[in-house]
mmJSON file of the N, C-alpha and C atoms, coordinates in Angstrom:
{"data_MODEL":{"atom_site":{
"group_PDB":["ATOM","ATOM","ATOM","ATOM","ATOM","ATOM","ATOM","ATOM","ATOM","ATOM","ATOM","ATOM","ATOM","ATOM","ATOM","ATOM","ATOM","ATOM","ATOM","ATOM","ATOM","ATOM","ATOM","ATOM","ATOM","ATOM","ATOM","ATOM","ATOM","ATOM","ATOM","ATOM","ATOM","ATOM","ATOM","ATOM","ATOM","ATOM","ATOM","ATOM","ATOM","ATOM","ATOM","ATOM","ATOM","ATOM","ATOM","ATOM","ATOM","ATOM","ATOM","ATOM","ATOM","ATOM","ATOM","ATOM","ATOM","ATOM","ATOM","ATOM","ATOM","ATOM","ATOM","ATOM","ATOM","ATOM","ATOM","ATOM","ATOM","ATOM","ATOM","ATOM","ATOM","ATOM","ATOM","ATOM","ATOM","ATOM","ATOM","ATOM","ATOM","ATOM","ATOM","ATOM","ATOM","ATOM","ATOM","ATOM","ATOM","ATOM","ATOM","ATOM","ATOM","ATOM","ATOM","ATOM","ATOM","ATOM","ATOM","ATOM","ATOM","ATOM","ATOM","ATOM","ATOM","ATOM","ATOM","ATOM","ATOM","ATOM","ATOM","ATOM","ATOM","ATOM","ATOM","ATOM","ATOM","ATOM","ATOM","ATOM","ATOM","ATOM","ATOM","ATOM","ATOM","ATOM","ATOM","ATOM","ATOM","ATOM","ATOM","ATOM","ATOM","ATOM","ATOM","ATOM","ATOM","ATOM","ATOM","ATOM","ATOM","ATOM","ATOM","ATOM","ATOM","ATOM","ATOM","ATOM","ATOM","ATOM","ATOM","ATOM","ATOM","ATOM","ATOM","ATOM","ATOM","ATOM","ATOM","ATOM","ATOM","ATOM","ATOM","ATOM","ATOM","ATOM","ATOM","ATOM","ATOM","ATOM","ATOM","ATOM","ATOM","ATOM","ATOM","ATOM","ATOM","ATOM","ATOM","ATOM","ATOM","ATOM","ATOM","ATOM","ATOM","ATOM","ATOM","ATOM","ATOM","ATOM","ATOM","ATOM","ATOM","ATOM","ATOM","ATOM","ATOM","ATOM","ATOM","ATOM","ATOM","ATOM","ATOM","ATOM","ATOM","ATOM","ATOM","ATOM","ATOM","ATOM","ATOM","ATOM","ATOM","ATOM","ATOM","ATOM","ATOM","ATOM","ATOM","ATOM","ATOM","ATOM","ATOM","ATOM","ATOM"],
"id":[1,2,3,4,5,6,7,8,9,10,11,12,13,14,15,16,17,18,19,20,21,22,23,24,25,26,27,28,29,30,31,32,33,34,35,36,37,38,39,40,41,42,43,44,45,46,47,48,49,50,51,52,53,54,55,56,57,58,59,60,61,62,63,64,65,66,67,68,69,70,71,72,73,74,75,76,77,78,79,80,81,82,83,84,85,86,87,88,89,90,91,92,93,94,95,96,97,98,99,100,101,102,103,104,105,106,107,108,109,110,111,112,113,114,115,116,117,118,119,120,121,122,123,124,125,126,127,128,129,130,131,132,133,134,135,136,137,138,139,140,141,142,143,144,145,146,147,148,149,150,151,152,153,154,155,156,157,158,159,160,161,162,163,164,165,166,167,168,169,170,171,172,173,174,175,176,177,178,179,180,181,182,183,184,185,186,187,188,189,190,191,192,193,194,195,196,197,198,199,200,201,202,203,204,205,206,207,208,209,210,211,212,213,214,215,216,217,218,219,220,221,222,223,224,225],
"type_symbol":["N","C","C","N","C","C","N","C","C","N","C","C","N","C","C","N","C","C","N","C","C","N","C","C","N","C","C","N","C","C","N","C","C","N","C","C","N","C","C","N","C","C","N","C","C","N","C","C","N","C","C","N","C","C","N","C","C","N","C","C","N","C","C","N","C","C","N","C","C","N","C","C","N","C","C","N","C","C","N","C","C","N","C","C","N","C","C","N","C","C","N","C","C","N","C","C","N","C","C","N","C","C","N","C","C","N","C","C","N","C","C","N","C","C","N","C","C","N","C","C","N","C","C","N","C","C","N","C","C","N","C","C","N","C","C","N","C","C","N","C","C","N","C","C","N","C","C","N","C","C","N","C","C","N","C","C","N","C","C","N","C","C","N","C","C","N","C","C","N","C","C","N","C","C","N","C","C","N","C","C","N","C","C","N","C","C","N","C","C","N","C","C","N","C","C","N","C","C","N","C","C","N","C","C","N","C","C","N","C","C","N","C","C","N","C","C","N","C","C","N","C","C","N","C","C"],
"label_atom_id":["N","CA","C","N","CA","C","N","CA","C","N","CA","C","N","CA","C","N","CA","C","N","CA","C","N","CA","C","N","CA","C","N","CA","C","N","CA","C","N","CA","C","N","CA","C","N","CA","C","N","CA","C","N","CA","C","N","CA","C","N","CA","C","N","CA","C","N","CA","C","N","CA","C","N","CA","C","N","CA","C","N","CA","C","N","CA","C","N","CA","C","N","CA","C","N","CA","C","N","CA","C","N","CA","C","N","CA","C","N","CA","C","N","CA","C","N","CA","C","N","CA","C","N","CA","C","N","CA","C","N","CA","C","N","CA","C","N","CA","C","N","CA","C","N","CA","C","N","CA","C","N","CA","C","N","CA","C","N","CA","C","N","CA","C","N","CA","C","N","CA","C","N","CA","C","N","CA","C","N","CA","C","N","CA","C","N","CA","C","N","CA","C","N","CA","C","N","CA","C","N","CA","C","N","CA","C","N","CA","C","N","CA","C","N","CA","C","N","CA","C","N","CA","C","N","CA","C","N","CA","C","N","CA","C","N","CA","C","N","CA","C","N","CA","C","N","CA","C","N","CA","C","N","CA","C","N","CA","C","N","CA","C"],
"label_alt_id":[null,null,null,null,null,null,null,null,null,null,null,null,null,null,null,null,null,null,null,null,null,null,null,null,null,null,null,null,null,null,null,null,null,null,null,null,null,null,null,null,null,null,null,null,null,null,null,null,null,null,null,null,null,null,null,null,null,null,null,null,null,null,null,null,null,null,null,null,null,null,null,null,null,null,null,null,null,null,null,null,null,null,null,null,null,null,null,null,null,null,null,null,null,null,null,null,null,null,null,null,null,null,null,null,null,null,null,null,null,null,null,null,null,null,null,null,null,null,null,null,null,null,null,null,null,null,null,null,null,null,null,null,null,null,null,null,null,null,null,null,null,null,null,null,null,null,null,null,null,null,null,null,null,null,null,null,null,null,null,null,null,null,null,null,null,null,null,null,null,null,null,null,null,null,null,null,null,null,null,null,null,null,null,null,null,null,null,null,null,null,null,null,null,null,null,null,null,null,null,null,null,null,null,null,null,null,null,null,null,null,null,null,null,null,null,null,null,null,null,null,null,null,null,null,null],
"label_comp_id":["UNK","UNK","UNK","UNK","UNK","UNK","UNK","UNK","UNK","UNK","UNK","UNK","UNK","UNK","UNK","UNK","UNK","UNK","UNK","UNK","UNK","UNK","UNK","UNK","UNK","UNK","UNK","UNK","UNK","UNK","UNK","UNK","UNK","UNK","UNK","UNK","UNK","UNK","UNK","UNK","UNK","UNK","UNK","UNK","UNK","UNK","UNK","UNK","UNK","UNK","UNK","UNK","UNK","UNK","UNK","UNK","UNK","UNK","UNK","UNK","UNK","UNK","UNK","UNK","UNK","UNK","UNK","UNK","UNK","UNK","UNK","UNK","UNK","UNK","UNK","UNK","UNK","UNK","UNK","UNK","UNK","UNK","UNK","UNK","UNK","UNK","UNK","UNK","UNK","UNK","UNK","UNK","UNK","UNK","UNK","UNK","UNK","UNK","UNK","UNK","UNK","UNK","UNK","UNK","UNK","UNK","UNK","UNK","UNK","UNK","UNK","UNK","UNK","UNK","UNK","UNK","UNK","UNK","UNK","UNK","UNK","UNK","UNK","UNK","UNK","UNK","UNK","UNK","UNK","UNK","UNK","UNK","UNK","UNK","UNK","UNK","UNK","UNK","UNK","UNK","UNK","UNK","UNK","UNK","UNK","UNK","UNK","UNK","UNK","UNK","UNK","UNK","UNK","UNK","UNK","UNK","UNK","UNK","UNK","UNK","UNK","UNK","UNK","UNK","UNK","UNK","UNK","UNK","UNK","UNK","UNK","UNK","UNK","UNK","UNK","UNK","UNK","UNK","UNK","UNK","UNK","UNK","UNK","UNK","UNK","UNK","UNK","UNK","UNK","UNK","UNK","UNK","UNK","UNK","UNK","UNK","UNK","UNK","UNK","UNK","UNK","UNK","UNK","UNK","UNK","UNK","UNK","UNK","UNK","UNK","UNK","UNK","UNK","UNK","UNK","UNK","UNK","UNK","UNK","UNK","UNK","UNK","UNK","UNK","UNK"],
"label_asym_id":["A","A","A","A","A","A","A","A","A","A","A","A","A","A","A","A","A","A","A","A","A","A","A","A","A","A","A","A","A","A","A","A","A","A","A","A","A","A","A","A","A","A","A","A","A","A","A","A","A","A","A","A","A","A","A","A","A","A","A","A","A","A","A","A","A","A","A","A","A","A","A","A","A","A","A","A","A","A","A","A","A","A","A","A","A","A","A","A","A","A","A","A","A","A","A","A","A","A","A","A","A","A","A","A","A","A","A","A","A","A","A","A","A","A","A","A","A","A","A","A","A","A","A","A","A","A","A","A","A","A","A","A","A","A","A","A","A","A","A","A","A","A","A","A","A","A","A","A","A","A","A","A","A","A","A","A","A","A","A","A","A","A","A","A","A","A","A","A","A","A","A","A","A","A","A","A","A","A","A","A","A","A","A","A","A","A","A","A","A","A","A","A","A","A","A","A","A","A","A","A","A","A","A","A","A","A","A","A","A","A","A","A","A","A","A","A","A","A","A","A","A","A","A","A","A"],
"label_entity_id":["1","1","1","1","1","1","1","1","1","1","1","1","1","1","1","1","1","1","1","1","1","1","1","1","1","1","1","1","1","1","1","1","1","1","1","1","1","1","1","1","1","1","1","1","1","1","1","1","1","1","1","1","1","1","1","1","1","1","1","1","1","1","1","1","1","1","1","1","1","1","1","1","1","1","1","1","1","1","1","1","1","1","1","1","1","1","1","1","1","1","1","1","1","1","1","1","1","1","1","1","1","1","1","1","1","1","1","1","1","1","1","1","1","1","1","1","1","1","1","1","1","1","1","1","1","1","1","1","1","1","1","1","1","1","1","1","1","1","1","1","1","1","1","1","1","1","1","1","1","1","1","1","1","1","1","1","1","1","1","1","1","1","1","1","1","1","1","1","1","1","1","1","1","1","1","1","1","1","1","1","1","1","1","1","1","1","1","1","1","1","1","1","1","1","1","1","1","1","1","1","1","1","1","1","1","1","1","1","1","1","1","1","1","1","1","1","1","1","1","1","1","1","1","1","1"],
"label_seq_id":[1,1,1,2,2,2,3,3,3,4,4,4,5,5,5,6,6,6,7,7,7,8,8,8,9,9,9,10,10,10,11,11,11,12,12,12,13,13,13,14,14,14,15,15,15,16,16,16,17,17,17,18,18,18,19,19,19,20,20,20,21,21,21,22,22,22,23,23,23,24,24,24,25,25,25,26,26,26,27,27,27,28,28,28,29,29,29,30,30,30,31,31,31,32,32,32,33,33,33,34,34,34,35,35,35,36,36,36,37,37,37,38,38,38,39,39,39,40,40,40,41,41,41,42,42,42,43,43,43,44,44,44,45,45,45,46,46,46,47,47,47,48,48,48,49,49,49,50,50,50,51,51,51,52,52,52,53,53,53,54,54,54,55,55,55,56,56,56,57,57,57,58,58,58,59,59,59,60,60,60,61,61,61,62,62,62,63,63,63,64,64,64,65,65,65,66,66,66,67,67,67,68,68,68,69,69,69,70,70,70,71,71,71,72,72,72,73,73,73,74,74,74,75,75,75],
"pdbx_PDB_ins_code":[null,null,null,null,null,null,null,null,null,null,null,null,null,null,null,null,null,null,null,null,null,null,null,null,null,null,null,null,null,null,null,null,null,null,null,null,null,null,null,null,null,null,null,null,null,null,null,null,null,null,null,null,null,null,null,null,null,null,null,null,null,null,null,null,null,null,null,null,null,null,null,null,null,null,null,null,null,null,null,null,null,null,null,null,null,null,null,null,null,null,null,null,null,null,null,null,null,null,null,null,null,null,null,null,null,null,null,null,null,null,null,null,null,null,null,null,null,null,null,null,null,null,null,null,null,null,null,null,null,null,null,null,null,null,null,null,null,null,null,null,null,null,null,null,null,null,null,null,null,null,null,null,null,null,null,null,null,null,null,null,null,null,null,null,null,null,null,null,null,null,null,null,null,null,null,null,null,null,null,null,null,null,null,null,null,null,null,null,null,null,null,null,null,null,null,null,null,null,null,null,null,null,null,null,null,null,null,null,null,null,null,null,null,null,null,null,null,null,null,null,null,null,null,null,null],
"Cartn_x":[242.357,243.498,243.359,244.372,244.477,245.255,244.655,245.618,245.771,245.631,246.014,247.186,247.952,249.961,250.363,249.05,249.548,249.461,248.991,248.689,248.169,246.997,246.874,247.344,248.94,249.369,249.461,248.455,248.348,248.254,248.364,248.874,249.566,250.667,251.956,251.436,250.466,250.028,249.026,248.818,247.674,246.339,245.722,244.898,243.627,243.164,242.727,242.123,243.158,243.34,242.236,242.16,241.589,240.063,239.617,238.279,237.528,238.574,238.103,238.177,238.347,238.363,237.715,236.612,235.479,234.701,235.718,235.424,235.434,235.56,235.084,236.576,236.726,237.41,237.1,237.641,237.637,238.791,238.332,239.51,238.736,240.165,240.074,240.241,240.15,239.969,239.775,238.597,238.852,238.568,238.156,237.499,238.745,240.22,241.425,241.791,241.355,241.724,240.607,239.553,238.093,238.577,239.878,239.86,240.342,240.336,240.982,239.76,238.384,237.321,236.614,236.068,235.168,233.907,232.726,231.92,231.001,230.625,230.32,230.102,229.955,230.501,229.684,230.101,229.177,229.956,229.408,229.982,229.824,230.793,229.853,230.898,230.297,230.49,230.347,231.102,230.863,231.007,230.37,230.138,230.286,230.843,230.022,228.998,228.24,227.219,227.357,226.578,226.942,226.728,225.525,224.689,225.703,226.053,226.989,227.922,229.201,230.175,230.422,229.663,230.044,229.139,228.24,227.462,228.001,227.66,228.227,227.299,227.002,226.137,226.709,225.735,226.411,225.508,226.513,225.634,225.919,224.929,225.139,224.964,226.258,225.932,226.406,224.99,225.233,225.769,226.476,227.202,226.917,225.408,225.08,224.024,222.943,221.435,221.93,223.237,223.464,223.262,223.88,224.04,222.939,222.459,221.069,220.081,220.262,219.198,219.774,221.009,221.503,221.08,221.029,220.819,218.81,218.148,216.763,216.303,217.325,216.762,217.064,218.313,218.377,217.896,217.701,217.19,215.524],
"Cartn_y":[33.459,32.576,31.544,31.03,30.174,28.85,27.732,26.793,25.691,25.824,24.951,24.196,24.796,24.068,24.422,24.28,23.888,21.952,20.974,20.358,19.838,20.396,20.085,20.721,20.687,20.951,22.799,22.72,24.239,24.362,23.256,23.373,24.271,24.396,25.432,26.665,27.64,28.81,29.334,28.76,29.489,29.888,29.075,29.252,29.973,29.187,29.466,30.872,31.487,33.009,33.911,33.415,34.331,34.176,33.146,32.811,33.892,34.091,34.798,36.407,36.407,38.293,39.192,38.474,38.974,39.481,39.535,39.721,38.771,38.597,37.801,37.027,35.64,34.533,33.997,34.135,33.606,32.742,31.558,30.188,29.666,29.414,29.434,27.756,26.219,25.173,24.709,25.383,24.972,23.62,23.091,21.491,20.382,21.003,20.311,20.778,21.305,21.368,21.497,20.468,20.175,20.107,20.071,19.482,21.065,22.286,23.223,24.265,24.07,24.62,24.792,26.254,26.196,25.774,25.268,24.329,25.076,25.979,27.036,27.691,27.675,28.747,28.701,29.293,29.063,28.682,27.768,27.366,28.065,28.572,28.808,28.248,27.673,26.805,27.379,27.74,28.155,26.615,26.852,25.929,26.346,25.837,26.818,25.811,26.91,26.156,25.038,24.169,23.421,23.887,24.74,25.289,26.574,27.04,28.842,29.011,28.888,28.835,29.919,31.08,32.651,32.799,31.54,31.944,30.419,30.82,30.263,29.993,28.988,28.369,28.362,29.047,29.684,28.511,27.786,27.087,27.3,27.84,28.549,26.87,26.633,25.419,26.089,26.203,26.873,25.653,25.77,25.224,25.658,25.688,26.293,26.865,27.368,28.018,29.446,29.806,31.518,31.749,30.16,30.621,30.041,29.172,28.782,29.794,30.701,32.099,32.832,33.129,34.123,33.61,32.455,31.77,31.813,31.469,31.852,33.013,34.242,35.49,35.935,35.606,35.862,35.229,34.032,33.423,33.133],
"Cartn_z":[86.975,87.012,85.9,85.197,83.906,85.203,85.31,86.014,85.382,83.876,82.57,83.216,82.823,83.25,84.636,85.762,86.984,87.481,86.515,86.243,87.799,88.386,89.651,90.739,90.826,91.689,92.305,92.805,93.643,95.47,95.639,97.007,97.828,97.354,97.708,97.433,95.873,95.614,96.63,97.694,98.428,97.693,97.009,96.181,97.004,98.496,99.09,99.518,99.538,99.903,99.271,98.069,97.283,97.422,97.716,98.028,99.317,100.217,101.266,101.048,100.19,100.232,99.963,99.61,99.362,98.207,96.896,95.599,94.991,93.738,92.104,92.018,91.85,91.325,90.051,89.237,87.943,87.795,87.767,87.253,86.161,85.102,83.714,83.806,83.665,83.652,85.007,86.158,87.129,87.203,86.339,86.697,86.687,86.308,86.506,87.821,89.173,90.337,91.598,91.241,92.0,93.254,93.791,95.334,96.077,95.272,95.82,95.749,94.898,94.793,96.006,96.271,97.457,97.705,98.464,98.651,97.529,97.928,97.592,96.088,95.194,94.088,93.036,92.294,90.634,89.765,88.866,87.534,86.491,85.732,84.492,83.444,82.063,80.885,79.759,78.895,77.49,76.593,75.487,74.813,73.62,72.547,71.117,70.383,69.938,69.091,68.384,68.037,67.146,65.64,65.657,64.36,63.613,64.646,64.321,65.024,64.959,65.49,66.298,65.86,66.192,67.361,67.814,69.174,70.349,71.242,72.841,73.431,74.305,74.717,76.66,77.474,78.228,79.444,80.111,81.283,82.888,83.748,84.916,86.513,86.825,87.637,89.031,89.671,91.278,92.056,93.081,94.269,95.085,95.864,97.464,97.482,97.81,98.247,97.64,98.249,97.741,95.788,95.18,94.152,93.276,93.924,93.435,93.3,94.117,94.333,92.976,93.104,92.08,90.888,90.282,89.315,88.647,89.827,89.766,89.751,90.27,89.958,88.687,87.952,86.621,85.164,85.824,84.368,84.199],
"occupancy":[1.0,1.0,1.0,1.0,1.0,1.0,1.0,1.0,1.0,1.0,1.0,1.0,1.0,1.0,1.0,1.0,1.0,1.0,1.0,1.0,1.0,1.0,1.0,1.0,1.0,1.0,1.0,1.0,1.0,1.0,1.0,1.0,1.0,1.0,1.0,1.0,1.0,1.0,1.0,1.0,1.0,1.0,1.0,1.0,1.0,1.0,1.0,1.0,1.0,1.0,1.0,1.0,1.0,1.0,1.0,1.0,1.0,1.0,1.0,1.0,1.0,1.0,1.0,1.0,1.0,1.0,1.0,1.0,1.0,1.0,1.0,1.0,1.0,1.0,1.0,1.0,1.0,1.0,1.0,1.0,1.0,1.0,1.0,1.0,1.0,1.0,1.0,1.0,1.0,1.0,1.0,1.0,1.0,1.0,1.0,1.0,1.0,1.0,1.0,1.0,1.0,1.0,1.0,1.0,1.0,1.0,1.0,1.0,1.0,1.0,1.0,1.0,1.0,1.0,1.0,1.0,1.0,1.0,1.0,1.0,1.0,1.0,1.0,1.0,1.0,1.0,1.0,1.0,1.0,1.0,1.0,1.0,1.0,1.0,1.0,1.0,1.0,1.0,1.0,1.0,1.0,1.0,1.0,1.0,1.0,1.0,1.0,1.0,1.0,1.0,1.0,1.0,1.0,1.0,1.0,1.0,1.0,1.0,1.0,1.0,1.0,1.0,1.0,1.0,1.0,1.0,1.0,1.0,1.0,1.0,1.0,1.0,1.0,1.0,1.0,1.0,1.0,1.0,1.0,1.0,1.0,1.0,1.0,1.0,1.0,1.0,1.0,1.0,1.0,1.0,1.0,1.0,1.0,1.0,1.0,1.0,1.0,1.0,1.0,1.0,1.0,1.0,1.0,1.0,1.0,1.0,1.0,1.0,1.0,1.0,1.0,1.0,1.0,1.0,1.0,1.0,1.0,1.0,1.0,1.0,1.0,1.0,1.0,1.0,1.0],
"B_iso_or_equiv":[0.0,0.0,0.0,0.0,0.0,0.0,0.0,0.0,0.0,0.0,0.0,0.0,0.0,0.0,0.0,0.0,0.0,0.0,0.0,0.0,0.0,0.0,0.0,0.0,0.0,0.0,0.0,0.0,0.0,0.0,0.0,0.0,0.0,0.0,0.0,0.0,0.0,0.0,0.0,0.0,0.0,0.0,0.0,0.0,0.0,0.0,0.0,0.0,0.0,0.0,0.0,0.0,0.0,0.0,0.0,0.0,0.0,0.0,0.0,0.0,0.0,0.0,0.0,0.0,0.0,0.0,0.0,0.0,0.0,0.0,0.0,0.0,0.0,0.0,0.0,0.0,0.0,0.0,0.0,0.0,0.0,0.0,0.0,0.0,0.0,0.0,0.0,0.0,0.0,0.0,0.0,0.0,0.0,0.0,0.0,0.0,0.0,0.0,0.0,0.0,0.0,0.0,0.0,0.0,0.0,0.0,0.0,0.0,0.0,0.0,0.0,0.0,0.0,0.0,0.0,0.0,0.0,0.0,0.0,0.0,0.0,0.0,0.0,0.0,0.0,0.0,0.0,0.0,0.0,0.0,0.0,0.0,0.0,0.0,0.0,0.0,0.0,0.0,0.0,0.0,0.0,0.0,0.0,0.0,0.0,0.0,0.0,0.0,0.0,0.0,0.0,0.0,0.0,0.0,0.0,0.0,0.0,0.0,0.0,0.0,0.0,0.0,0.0,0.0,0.0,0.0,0.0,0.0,0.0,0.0,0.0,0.0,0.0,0.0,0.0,0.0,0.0,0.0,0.0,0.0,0.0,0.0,0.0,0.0,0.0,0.0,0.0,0.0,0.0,0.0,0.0,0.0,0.0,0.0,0.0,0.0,0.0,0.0,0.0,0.0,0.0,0.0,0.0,0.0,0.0,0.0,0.0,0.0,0.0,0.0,0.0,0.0,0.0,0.0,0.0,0.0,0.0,0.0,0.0,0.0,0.0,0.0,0.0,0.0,0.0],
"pdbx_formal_charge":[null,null,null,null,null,null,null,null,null,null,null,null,null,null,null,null,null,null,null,null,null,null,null,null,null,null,null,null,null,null,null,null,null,null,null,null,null,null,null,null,null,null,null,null,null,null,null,null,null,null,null,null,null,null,null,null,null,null,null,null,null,null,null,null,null,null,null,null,null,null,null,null,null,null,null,null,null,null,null,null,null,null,null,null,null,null,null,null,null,null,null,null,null,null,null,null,null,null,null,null,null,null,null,null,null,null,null,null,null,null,null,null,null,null,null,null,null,null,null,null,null,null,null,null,null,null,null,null,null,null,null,null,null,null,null,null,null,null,null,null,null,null,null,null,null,null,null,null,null,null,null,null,null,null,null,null,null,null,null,null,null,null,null,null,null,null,null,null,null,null,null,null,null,null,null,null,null,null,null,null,null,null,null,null,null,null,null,null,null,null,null,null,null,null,null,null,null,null,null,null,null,null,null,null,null,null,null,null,null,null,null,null,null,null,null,null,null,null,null,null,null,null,null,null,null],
"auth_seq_id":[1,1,1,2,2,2,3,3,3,4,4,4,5,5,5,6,6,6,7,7,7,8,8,8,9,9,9,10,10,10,11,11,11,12,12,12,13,13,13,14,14,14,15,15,15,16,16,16,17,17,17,18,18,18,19,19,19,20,20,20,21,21,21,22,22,22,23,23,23,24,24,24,25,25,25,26,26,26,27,27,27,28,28,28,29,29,29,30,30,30,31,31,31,32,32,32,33,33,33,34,34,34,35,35,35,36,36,36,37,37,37,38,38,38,39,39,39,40,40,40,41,41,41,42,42,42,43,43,43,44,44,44,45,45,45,46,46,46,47,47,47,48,48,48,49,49,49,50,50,50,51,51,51,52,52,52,53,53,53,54,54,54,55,55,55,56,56,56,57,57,57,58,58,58,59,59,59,60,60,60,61,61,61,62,62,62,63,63,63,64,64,64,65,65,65,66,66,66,67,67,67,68,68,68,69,69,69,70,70,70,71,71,71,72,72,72,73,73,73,74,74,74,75,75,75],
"auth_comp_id":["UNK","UNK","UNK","UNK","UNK","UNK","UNK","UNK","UNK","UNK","UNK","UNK","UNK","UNK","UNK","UNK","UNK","UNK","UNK","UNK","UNK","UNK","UNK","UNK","UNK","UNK","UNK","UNK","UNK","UNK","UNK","UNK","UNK","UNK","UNK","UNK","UNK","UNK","UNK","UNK","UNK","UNK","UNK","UNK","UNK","UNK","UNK","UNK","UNK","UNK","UNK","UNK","UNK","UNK","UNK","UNK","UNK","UNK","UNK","UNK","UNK","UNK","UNK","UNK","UNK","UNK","UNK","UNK","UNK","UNK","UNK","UNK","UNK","UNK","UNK","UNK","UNK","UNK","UNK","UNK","UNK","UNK","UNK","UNK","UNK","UNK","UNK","UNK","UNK","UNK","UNK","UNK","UNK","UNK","UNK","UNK","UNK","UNK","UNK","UNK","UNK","UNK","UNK","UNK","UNK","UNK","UNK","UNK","UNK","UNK","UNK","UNK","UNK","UNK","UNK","UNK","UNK","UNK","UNK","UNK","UNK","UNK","UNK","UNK","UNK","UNK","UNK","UNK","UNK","UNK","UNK","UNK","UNK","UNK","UNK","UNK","UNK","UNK","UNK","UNK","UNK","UNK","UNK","UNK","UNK","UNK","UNK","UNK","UNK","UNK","UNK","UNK","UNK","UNK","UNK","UNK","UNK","UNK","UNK","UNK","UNK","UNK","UNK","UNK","UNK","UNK","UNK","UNK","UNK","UNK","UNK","UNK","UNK","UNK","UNK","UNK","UNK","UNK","UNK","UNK","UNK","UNK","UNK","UNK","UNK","UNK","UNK","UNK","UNK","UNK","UNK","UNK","UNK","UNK","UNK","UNK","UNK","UNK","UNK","UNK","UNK","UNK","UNK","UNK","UNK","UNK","UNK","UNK","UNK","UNK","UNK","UNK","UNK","UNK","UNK","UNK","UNK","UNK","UNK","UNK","UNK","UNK","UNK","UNK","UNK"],
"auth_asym_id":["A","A","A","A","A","A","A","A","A","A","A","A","A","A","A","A","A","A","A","A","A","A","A","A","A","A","A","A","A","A","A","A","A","A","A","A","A","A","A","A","A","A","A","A","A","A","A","A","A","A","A","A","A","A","A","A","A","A","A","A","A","A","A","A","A","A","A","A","A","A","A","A","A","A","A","A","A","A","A","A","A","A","A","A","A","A","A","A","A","A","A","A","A","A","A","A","A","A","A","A","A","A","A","A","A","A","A","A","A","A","A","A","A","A","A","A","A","A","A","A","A","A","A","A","A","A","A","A","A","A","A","A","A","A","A","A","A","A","A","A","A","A","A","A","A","A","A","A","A","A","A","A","A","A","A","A","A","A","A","A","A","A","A","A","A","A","A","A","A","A","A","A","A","A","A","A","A","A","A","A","A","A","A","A","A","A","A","A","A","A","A","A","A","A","A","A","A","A","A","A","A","A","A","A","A","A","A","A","A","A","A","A","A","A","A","A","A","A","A","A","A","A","A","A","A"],
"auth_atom_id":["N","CA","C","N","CA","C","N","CA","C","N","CA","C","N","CA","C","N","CA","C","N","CA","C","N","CA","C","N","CA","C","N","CA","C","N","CA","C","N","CA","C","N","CA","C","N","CA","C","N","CA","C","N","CA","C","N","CA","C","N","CA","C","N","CA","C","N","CA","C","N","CA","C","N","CA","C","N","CA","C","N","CA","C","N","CA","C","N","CA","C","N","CA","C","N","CA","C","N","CA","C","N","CA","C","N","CA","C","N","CA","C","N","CA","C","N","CA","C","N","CA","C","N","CA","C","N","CA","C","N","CA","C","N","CA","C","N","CA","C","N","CA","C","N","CA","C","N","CA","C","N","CA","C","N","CA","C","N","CA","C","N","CA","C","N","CA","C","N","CA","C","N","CA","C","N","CA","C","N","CA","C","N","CA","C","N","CA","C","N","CA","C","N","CA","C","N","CA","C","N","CA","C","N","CA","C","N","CA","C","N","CA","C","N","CA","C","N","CA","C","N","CA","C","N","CA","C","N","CA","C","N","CA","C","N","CA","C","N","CA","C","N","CA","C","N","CA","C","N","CA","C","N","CA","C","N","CA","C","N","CA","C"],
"pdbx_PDB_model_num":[1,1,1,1,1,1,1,1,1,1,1,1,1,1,1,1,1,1,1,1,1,1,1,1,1,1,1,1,1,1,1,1,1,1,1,1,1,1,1,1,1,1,1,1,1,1,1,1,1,1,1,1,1,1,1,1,1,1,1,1,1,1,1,1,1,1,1,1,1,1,1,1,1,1,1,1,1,1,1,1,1,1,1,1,1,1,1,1,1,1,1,1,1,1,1,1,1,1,1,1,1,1,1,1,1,1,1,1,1,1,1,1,1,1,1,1,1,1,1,1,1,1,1,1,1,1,1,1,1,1,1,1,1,1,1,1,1,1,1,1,1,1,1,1,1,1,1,1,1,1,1,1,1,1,1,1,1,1,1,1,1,1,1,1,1,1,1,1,1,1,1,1,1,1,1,1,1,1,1,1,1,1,1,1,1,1,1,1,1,1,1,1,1,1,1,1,1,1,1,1,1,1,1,1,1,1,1,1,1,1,1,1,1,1,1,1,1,1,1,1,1,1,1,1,1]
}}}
């Protein structure tokens, strides 16, 4: 989901819904709708380099024991 030009307001979209179904959520600026995020989740952050533009700087921020695990088993 891109919720750029929902400027917040997702109340009414049932955003909710999608959290429970048991697969993969991808929100594209979720940090413009923190109050609709589940307790729960993972962050992840691209960055670009400062040195090489052509590389990304990738930061993994767990939300909960589940994703804290996922996070320590991969890195």
């Amino acid at each position: 989901m891109d919720v750029y030009r929902l400027d917040g307001k997702v109340g009414e979209l049932g955003i909710e819904e999608y959290f429970t179904k048991g697969g993969i959520t991808i929100i594209e600026w979720a940090d413009m709708i923190p109050d609709y995020l589940p307790e729960e989740r993972l962050d992840i952050k691209f960055k670009s380099s400062n040195e090489d533009e052509d590389k990304r700087i990738i930061t993994l921020i767990p939300h909960g024991k589940k994703y804290e695990d996922i996070c320590e088993a991969i890195v």
